[in-house]
C-alpha positions as CSV (number, residue, x, y, z in Angstrom):
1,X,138.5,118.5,79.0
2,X,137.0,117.3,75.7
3,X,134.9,119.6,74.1
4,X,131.1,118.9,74.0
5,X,130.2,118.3,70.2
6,X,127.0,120.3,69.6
7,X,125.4,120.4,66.0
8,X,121.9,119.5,64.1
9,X,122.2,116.2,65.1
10,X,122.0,116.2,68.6
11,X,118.7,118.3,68.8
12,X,115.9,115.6,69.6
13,X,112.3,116.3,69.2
14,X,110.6,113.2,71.6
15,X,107.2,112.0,71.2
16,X,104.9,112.6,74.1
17,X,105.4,109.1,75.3
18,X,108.9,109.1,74.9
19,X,108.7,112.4,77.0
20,X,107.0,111.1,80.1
21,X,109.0,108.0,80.3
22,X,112.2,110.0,79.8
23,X,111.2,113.2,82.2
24,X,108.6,111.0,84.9
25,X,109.1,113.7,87.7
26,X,107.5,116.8,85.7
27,X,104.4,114.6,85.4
28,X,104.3,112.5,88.7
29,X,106.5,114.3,91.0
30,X,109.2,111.6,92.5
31,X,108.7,108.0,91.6
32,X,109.0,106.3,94.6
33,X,108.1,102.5,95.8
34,X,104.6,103.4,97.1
35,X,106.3,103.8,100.9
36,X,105.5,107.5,100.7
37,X,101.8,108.4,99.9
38,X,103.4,111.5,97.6
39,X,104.7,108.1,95.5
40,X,104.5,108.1,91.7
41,X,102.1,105.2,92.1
42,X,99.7,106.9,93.9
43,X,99.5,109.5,91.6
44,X,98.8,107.1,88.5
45,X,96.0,105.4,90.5
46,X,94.4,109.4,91.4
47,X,94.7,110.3,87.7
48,X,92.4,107.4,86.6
49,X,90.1,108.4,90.2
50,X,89.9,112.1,88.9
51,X,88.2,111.6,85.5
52,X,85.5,109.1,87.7
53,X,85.0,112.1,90.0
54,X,84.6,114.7,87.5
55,X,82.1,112.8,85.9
56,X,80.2,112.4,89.5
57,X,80.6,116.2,90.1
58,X,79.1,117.1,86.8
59,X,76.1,115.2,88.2
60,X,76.8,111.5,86.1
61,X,77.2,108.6,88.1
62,X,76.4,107.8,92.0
63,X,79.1,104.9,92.4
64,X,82.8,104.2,91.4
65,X,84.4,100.5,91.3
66,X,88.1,100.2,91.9
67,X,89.8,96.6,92.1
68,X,93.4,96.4,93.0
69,X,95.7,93.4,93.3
70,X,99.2,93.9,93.9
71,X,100.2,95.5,90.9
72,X,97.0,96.1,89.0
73,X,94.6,98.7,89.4
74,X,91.0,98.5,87.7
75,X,88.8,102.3,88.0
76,X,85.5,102.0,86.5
77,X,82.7,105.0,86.8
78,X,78.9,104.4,85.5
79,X,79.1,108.5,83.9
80,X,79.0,109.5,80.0
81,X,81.7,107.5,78.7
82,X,84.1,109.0,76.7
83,X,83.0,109.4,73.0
84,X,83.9,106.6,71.2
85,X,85.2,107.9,68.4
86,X,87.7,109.9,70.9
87,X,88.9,107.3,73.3
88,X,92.3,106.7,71.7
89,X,92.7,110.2,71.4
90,X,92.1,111.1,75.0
91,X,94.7,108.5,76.5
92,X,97.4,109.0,74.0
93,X,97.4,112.1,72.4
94,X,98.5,114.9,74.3
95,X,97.0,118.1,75.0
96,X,93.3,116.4,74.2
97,X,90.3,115.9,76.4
98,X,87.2,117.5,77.1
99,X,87.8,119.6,80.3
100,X,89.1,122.6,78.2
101,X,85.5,123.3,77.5
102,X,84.0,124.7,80.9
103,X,81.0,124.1,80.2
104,X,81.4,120.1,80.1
105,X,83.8,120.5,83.0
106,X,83.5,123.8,84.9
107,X,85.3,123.2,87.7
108,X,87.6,120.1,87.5
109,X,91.0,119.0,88.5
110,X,92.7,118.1,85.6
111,X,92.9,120.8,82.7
112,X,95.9,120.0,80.9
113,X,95.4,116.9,79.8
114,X,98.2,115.3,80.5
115,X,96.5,113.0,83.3
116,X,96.0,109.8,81.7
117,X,98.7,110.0,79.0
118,X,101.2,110.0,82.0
119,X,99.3,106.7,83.5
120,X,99.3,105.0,80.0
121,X,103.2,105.9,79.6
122,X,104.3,104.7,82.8
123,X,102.7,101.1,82.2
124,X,103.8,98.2,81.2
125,X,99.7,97.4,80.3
126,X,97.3,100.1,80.1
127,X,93.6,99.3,79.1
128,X,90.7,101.7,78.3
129,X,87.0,101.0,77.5
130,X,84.0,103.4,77.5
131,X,80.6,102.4,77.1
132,X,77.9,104.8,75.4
133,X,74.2,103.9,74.6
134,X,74.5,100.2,73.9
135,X,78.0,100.6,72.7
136,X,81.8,100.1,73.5
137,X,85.4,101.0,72.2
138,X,88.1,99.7,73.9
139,X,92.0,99.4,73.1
140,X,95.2,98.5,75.2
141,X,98.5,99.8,75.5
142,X,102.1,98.4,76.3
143,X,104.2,101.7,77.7
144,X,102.1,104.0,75.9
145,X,102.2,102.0,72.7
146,X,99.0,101.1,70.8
147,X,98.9,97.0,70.8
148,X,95.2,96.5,70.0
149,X,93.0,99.1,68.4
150,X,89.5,96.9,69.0
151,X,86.5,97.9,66.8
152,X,83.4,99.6,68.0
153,X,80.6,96.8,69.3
154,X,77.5,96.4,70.3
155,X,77.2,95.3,74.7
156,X,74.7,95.7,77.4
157,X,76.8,96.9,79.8
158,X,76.0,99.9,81.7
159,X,77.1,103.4,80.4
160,X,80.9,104.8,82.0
161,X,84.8,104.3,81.5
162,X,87.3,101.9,82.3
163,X,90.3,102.1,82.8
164,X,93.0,99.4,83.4
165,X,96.8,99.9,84.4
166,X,99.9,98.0,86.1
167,X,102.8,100.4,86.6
168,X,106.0,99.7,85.2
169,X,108.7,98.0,86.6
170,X,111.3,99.9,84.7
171,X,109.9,103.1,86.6
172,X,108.6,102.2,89.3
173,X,111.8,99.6,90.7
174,X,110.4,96.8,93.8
175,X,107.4,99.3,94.1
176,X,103.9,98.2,96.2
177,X,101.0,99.4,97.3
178,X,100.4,100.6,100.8
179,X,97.0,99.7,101.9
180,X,96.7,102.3,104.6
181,X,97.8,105.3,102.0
182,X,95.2,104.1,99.3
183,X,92.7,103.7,101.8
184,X,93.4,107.2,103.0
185,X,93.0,108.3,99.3
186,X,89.8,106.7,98.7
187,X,88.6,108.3,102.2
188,X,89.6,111.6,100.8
189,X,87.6,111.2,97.8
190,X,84.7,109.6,99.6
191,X,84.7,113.1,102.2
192,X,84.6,115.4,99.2
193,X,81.3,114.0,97.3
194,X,78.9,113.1,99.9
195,X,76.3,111.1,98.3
196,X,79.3,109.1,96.1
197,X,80.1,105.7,96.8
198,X,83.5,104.1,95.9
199,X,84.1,101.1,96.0
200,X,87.4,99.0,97.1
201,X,88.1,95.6,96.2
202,X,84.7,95.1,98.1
203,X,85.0,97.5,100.6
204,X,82.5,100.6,100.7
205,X,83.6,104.3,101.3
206,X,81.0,106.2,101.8
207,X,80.3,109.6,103.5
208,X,77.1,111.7,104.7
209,X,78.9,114.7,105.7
210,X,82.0,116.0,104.0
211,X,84.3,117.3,106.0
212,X,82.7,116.8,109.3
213,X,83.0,113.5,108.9
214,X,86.7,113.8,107.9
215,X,87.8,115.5,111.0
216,X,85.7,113.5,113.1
217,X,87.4,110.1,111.3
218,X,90.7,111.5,111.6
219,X,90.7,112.7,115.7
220,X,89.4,111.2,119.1
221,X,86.2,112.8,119.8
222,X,87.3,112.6,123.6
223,X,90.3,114.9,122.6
224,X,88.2,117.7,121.1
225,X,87.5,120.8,122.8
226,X,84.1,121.5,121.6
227,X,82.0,120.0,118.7
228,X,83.1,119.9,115.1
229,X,81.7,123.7,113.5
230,X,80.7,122.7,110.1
231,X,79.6,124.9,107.2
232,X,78.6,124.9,103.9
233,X,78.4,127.2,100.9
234,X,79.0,127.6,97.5
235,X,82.4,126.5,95.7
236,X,83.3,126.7,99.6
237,X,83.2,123.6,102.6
238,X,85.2,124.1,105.9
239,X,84.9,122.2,109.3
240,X,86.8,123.2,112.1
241,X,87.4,122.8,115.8
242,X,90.1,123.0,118.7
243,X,91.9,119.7,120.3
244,X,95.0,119.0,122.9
245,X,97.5,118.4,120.8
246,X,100.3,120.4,119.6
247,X,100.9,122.6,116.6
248,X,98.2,123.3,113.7
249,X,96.3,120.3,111.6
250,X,94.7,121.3,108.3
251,X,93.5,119.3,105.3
252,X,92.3,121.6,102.6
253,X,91.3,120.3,99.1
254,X,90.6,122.5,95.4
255,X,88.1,120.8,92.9
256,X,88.5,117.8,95.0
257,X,92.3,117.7,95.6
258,X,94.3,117.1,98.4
259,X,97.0,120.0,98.5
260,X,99.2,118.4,100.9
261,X,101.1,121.7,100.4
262,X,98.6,123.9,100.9
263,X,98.7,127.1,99.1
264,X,96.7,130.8,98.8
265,X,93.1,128.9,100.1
266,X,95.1,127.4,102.9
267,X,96.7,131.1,103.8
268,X,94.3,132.6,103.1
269,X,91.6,130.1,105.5
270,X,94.3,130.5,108.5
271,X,93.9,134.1,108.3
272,X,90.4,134.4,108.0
273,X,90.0,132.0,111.6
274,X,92.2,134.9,113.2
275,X,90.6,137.7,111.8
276,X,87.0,136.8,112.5
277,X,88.0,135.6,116.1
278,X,89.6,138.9,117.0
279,X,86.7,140.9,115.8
280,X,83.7,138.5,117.3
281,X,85.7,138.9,121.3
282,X,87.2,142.4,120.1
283,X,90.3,141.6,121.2
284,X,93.7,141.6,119.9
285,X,94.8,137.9,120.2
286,X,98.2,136.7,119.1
287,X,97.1,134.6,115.9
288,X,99.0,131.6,117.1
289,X,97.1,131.7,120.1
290,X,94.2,131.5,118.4
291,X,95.6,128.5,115.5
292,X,97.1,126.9,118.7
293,X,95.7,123.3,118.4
294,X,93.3,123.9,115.9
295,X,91.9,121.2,113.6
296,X,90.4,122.5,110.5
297,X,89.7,121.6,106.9
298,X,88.6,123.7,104.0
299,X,87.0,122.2,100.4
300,X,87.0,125.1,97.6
301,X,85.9,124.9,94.0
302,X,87.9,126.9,91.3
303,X,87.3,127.5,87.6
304,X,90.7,126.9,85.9
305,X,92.8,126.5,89.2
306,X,96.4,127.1,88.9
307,X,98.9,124.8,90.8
308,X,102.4,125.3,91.4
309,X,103.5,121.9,89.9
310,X,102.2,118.8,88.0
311,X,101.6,117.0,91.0
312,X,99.1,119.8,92.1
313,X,99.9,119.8,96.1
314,X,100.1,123.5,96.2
315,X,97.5,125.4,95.1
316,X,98.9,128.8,93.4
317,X,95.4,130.6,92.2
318,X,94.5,134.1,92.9
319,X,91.4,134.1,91.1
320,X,88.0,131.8,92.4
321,X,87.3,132.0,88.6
322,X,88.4,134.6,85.6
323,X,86.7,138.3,86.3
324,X,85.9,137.3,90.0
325,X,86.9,137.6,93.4
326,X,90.5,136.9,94.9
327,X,90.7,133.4,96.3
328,X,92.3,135.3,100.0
329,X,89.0,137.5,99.9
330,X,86.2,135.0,98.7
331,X,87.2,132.9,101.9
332,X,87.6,135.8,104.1
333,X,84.2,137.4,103.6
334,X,82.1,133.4,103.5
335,X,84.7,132.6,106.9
336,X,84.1,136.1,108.4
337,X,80.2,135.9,108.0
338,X,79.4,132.5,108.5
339,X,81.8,131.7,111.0
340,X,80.6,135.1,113.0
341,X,77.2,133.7,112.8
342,X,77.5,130.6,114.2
343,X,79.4,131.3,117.0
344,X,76.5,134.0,117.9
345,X,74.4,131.4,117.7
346,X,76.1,128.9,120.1
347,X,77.7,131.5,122.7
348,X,78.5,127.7,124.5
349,X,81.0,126.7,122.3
350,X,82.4,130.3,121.9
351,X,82.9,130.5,125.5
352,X,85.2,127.2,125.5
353,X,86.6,128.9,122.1
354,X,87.6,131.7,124.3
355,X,89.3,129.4,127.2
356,X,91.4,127.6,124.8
357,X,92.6,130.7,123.6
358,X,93.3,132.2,126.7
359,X,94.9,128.7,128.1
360,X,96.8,128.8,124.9
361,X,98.3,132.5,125.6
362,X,99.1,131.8,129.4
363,X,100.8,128.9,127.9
364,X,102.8,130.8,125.5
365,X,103.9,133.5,127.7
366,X,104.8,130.8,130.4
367,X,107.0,129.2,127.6
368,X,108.8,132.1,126.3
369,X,111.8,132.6,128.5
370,X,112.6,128.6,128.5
371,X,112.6,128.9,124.6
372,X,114.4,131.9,124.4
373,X,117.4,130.2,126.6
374,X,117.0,126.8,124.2
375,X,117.5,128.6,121.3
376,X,120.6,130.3,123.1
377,X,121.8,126.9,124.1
378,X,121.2,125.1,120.5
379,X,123.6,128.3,119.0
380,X,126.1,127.0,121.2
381,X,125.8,123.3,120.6
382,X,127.5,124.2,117.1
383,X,124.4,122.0,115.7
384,X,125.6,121.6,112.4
385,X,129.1,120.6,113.4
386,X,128.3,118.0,116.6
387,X,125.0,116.7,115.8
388,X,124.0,116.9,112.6
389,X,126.1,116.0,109.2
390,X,123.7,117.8,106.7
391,X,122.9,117.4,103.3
392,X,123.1,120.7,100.4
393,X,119.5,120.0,99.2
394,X,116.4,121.2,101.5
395,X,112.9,120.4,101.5
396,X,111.1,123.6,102.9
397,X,108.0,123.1,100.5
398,X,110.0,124.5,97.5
399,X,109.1,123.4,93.7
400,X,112.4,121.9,92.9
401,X,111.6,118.3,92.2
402,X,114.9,117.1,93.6
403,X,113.4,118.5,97.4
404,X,110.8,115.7,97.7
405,X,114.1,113.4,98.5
406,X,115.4,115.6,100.7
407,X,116.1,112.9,104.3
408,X,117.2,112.9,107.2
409,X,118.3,110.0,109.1
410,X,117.9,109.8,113.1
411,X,120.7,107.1,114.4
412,X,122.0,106.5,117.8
413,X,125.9,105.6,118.2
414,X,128.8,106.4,116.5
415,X,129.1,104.1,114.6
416,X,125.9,103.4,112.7
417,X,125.7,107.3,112.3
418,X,129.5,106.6,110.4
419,X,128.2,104.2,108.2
420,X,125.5,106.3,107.3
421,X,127.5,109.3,106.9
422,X,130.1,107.2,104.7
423,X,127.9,105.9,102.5
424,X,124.6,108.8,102.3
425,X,124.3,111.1,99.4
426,X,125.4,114.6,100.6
427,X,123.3,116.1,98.2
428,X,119.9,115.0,99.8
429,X,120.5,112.6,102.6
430,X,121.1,114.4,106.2
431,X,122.0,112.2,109.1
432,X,121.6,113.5,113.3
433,X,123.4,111.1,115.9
434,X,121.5,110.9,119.3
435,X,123.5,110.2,122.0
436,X,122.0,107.0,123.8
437,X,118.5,106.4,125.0
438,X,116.3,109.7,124.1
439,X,113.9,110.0,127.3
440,X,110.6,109.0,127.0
441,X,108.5,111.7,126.8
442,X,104.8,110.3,126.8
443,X,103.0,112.3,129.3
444,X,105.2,115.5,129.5
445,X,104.6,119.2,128.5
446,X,106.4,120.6,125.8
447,X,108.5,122.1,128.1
448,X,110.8,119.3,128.1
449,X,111.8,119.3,124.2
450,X,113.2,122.8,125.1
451,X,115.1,121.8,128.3
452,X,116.5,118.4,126.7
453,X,119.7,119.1,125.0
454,X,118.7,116.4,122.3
455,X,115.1,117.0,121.7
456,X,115.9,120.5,121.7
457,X,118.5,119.9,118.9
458,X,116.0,117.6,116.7
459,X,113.8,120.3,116.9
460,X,116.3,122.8,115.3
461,X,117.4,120.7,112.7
462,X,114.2,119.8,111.6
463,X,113.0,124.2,112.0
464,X,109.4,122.8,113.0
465,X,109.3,124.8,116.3
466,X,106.4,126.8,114.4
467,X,104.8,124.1,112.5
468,X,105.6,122.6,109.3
469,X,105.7,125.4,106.6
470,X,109.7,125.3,107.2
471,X,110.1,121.7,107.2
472,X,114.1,121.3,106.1
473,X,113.4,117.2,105.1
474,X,110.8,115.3,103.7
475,X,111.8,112.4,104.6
476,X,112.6,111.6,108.3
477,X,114.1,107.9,108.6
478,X,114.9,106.3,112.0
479,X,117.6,104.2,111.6
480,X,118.2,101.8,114.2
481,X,120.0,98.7,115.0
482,X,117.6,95.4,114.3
483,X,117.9,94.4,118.3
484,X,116.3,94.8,121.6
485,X,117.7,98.2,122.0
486,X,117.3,99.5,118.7
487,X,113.6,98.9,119.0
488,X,113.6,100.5,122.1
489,X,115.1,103.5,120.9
490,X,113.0,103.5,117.5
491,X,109.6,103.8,119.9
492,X,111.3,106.5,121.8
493,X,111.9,109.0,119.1
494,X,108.2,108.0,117.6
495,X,107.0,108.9,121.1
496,X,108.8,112.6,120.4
497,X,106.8,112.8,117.6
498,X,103.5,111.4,118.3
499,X,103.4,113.6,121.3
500,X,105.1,117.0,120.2
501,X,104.9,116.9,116.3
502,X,101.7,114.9,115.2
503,X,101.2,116.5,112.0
504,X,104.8,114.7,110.6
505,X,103.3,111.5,111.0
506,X,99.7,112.6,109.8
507,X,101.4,114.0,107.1
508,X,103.4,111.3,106.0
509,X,106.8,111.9,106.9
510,X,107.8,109.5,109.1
511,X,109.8,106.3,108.7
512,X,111.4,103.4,109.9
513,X,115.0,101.9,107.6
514,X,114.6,98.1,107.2
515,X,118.1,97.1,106.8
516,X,118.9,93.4,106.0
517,X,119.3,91.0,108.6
518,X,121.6,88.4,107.0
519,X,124.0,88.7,104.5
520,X,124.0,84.8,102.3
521,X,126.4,84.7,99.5
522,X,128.9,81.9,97.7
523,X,131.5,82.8,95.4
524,X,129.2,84.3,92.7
525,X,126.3,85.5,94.2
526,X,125.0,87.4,97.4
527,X,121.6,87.7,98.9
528,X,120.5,90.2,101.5
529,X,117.7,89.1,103.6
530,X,114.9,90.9,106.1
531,X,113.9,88.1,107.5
532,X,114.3,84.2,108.9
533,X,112.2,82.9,106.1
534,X,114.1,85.4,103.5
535,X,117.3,83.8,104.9
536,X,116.2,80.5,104.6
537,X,115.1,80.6,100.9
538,X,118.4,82.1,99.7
539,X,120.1,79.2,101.5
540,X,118.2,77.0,99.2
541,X,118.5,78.6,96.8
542,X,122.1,79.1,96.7
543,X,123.0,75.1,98.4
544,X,125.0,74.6,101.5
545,X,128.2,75.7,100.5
546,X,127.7,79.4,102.0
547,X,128.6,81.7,104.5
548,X,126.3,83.8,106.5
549,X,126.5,86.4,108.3
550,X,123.9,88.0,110.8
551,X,124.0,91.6,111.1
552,X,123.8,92.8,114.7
553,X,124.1,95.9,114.3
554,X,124.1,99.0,111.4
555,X,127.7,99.3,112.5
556,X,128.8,96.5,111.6
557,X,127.4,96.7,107.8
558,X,130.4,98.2,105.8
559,X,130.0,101.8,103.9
560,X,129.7,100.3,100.8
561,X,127.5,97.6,101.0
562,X,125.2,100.3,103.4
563,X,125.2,102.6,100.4
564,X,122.8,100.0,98.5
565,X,120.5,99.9,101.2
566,X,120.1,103.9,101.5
567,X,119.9,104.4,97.6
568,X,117.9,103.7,95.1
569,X,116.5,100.0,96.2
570,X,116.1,101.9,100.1
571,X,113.2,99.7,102.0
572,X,111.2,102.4,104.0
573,X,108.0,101.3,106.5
574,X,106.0,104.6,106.3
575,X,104.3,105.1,110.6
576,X,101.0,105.3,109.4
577,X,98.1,106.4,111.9
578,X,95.2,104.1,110.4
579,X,90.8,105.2,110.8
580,X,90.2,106.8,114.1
581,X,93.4,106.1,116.0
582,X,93.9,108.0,119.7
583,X,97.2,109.4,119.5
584,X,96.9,109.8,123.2
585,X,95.8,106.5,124.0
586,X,98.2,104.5,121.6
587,X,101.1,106.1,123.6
588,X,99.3,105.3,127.1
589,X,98.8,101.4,125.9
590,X,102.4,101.3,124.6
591,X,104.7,103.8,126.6
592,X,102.3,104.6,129.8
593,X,102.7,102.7,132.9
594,X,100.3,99.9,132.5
595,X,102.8,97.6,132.3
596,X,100.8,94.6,133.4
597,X,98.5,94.7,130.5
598,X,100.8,95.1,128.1
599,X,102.4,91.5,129.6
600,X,99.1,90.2,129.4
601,X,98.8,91.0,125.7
602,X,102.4,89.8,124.6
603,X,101.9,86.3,126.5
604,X,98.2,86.2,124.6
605,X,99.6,87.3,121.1
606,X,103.7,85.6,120.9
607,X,104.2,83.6,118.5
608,X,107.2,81.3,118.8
609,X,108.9,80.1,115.5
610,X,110.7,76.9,115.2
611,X,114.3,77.0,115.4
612,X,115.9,76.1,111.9
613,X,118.2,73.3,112.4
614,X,121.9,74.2,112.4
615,X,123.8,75.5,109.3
616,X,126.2,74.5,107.1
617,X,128.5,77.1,106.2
């Protein structure tokens, strides 16, 4: 083995640009094509957001414009303005910006200020202009490099900051925007500032209040238990309230963002629930009896919050602010007391309170022999050997950048789950082989995903029997075949979800492989295409003198062209639950037995396309 040649010259010192671009992942977390809402791209556009809301929280500005086309993004607040004389500065030179002074910024988001030098960096065209007292500065950026340093001038435009941005290419390979994800975004926002109004390309997000308005938006109000219990206090917002569904659903925010990891406010929110339930009925309750079902959210404000990574999805504080109270006890005594006080105040609701919880631990007890004997039976299923070819890299929440690629790929048949297996990266890629049609389980207790030997095995591999916190993969593909079965089949396992596991689809880690459908190539070049009209482009593009080839099945796609398609150019479809969607009543529509309707609205809605005429090959 050659030795590695080591001296002066191979130390590098890098520019802060230079930096980002080089190390993207320890600004944005993973880079993505804008499938996932944890994307890199999502992530640029909140950066830009953040600064708008900060200025709204410090009490500047009532409305926020955002324009988007399909690869640029325009943010522009009506606050302060950043100083003119600084606006260079605070875009492109690292480790500047005015939220180190609490007093301008007491309890913000962003403290490092590294935000908006890691949006400039990563695009190919970066624009910002601020506006102050009858004044404006502006300048614009290629990759982080100064291109036009424009002279301060004289406008009547109204006071604020703009910024304008289109990611690059180079980072960000065959990325796109997902209108559903930046929708849910801009909701987010909208919940966490009543009062603000953002606007969308035209589209208004508005919201009267907070986090009721959140859980009420995101649930049926048919499926909840009891009305949404809504409080408010200071640096501290929680909503909360009990459902049918299965498992835990929080969303819980710090200084206005969302920790879709959760973190010590989260914990320390769960705990406070329990605690104050078990004192108010003065009795002992199991606390998952008690969580079973819930649907809560919690809003905190922080001075200086600490967060476990760049990407800030796990919040990491002990502190509310320096010199005062623990985050775990701030929550517990405002939860304890105001939570206490309310449900003394409406003994209705804390009598159906009560029922759920009992329900829930009659429930539990009925379930734990049955579990007990499936966890027996997955031991001997030799899970890891039979079922499952798994990868050396888990998700499980941890820091480790290389975790947010951590996927696993549910297949049916041998040999699409070879193909896979051939051609996956057994560093982060997983792949689980069902055997045939799963059952459909739309209607069924939970019972069922302990007594099916499959269901019972998903289950295992994914370790979400007791909710998400031990999630092994972030990513959970369904691969199937692009035919009548393979649809069939694809509906099935997302009917295991929907009904069992909700919170991996609201959370975002759900979905479907799009694998090509034809393969059109000559003797110098091949084209892989999704679709008919895909297809019939590259034919015209490439002339008559071609052969193609119609993929039936994954099967039949060979390791080494399937490798492509699972790797860095991988076309994911994320199963996105859009506004107020009924889980229950989305799976009655499409899996219940109203068959005759569903006919009725195939014949109404099919569109037939036009044969192409035949081939030459």
């Amino acid at each position: 083995m050659a030795e590695t040649v080591y001296t002066e010259e191979t130390i590098r010192s890098l520019d802060w640009r230079e930096h980002i671009r080089l190390r993207p992942g320890m600004y944005i977390g993973k880079k993505g094509d804008g499938s996932s809402p944890d994307d890199g791209i999502y992530l640029l556009l909140k950066e830009a957001v953040d600064n708008a809301i900060d200025e709204h929280v410090m009490g500047y500005g009532r409305t926020i414009d955002i324009k988007m086309t399909e690869h640029k993004v325009q943010v522009r607040d009506y606050g302060r303005g950043i100083p003119l004389g600084k606006v260079i500065d605070c875009v492109a030179r690292m480790n500047t910006g005015g939220k180190y002074d609490t007093r301008a910024f007491k309890k913000s988001v962003g403290l490092n200020g590294i935000g908006t030098k890691a949006v400039n960096a990563l695009s190919s065209y970066f624009k910002v202009q601020s506006v102050r007292d009858g004044e404006t500065k502006m300048a614009e950026f290629e990759k982080g490099e100064l291109l036009n340093d424009f002279s301060v001038q004289t406008c009547t435009q109204r006071n604020g900051t703009g910024i304008v941005f289109v990611p690059d290419e180079e980072i960000f390979k065959n990325y796109r925007f997902v209108p559903e994800h930046i929708e849910n975004q801009i909701w987010n926002y909208a919940y966490l500032n009543p009062g603000l109004t953002i606007s969308l390309n035209g589209q208004k997000f508005f919201s009267k209040e907070g986090l009721k308005d959140l859980l009420l938006n995101k649930t049926d109000s048919e499926t909840l238990r009891y009305p949404v219990i809504h409080i408010r206090g200071e640096d501290i917002e929680i909503a909360l309230t009990h459902g049918n569904q299965y498992g835990e659903e929080y969303y819980c925010f710090v200084n206005g963002q969302f920790t879709t990891q959760g973190g010590t406010h989260l914990a320390a929110f769960r705990e406070a629930i329990v605690k104050t339930v078990r004192e108010y009925y003065r009795k002992d309750f199991d606390a998952s009896d008690v969580r079973a079902s819930i649907i809560g959210a919690i809003s905190v404000r922080i001075q200086e919050p600490v967060f476990e990574s760049q990407t800030k999805t796990r919040l990491g504080s002990l502190s509310m602010w320096p010199d005062g109270p623990t985050v775990r006890a701030f929550i517990n005594d405002f939860v304890k007391k105001e939570l206490d006080d309310y449900l003394h105040k409406h003994p209705e609701i804390a009598d159906i309170l009560l029922k759920r919880i009992v329900q829930s631990e009659r429930e539990r007890k009925d379930m734990a022999g049955i579990k007990k004997l499936a966890n027996q039976r997955a031991k001997k299923a030799n899970l890891h050997n039979k079922k499952l070819r798994d990868c050396r890299v888990h998700y499980c929440n941890e820091k480790d950048e290389k975790r947010f690629d951590s996927t696993l790929f549910i297949t049916e048949g041998d040999s699409a789950s070879g193909s896979i297996t051939k051609s996956r990266n057994v560093e982060t890629q997983a792949v689980f082989s069902l055997r045939g049609k799963p059952l459909n389980t739309f209607g069924l207790t939970k019972k069922i995903v302990y007594e099916n030997e499959e269901f019972n095995l998903i289950q295992h591999a994914l370790n979400i029997e007791e909710g998400l916190d031990g999630l092994r993969y972030n990513n959970i593909v369904i691969a199937t075949d692009a035919d009548v079965d393979g649809m069939h089949i694809r509906l099935l396992i997302m009917t295991f979800f929907l009904q069992f596991f909700p919170d991996l689809v609201k959370n975002g880690h759900i979905y479907i492989l799009k694998t090509p459908l034809f393969r059109v190539r000559n003797k110098k070049q091949t084209i892989y295409c999704y679709s008919e009209k895909e297809k019939q482009k590259a034919i015209a593009l490439l002339g008559q003198r071609n052969e193609i080839t119609r993929f039936k099945g994954l099967g039949e796609i060979s390791p080494d062209e399937f490798g492509a398609f699972i790797g860095d150019d991988i076309k994911l479809e994320p199963v996105v639950i859009v506004g107020r969607a009924s889980i229950p009543k989305i799976l009655e529509y499409y899996m219940g037995r109203n068959t005759p309707h569903r006919q009725e609205f195939i014949i109404r809605n099919l569109r037939v396309e036009k044969e192409p005429a035949e081939e030459s090959v």
